[in-house]
N, C-alpha and C positions, 0 to 999 in steps of 0.2 A: 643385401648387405649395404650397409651405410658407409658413406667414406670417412665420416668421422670416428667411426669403432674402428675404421683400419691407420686412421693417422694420430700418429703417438709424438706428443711432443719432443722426445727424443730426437725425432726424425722429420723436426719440423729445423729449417732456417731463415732466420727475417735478419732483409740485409746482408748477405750473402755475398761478399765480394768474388765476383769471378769475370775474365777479359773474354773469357772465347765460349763456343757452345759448349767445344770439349771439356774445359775445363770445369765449368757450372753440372755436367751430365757426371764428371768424373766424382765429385765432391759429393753431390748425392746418392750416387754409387756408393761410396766410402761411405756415407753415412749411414745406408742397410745394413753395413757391415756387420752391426752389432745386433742385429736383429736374430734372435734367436730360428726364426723362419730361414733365413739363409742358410745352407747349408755350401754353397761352394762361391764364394765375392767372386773368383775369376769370370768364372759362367756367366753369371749377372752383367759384369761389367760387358761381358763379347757380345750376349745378346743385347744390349741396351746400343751398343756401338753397331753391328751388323745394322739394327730396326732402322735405327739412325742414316745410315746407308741407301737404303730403299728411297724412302723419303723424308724430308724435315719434318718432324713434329711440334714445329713451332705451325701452331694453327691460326692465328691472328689475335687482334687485339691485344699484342706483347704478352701473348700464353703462349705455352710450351707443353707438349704431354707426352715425353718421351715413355716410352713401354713398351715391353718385350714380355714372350713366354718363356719361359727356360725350367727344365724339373730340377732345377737348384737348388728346391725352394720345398718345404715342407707346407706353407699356405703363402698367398698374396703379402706383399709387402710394399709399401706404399712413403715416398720423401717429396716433404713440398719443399721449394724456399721463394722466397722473394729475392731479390737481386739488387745490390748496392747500386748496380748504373745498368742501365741497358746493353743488352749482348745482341747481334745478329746469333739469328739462328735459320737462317735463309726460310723466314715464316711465308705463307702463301700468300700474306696479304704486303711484306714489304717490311714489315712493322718491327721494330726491337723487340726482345721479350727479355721482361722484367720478374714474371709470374712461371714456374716452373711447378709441374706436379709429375712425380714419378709412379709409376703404379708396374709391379713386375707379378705375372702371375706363373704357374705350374701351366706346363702343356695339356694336360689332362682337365683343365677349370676355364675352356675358353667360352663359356655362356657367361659366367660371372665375371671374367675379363670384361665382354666387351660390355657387359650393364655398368660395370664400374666405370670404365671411359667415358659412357654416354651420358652417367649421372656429373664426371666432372664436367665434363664438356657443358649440358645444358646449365649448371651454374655459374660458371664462364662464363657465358651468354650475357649475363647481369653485368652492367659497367658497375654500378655501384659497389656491389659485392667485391670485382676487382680491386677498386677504387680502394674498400677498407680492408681487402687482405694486403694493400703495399702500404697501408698507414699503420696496418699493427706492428705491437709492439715488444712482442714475443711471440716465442712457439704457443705458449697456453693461451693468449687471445686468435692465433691462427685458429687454430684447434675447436675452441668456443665460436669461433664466426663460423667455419663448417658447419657445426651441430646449429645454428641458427639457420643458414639461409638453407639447409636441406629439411629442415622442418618447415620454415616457412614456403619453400617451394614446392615441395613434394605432399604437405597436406594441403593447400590451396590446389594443387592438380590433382587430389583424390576428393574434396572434397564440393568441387566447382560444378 
């Protein structure tokens, strides 16, 4: 599965004003809301808060990947945003995050859960990428920049 077929501009935000982690975690909570896949926002929001709990999912380089399972959820559902100023999100490496990707899957889909994380995660990896997902300038070039650098990196790794 591609993360671009899973992120719908709807449930993209650039520019995102939010002060605290909670807050920024809450807003794209609320943002699934409308996603016909939800089937119960409460659920979502406990498991995204509980995951939270464990450990930060602020992983460095001012990215964030908060995610939980919960069978809330009739399939995966997935809210980016970029962020107006930098949040602590007590990240591993120290670092603010400006860059937030939520990915919430069904308890029963934890093989494609974790290929989904790995696929955001190794695009992360790319500063540049980073770089022009906090200069776009909407959800539809969010959107279009996914569908670019997962083709460019994922056929260059199948095809090397």
């Amino acid at each position: 599965m591609q993360i671009a077929s899973l992120l719908e501009e709807a449930f993209v935000a650039v520019n995102m004003p939010a002060t605290t982690k909670d807050e920024a975690l809450m807003k794209l909570v609320d943002m699934l809301g409308a996603s016909p896949n939800v089937l119960d926002l409460d659920k979502v929001r406990a498991a995204i808060v509980e995951r939270e709990k464990i450990m930060s999912t602020g992983v460095g380089h001012g990215f964030a990947i908060p995610h939980a399972k919960v069978d809330a959820l009739t399939d995966i559902v997935a809210a980016f945003a970029t962020l107006q100023n930098p949040v602590d999100f007590q990240a591993l490496d120290g670092q603010p995050v400006r860059i937030v990707f939520m990915l919430v899957g069904r308890e029963t889909h934890v093989g494609t859960h974790l290929k989904l994380l790995s696929r955001v995660s190794r695009l992360m990896n790319n500063e540049t990428f980073r770089e022009q997902l906090l200069l776009a300038a909407s959800p539809a070039d969010v959107v279009q920049l996914f569908q670019e650098e997962e083709n460019r990196y994922f056929e260059t790794r199948t095809t090397s």
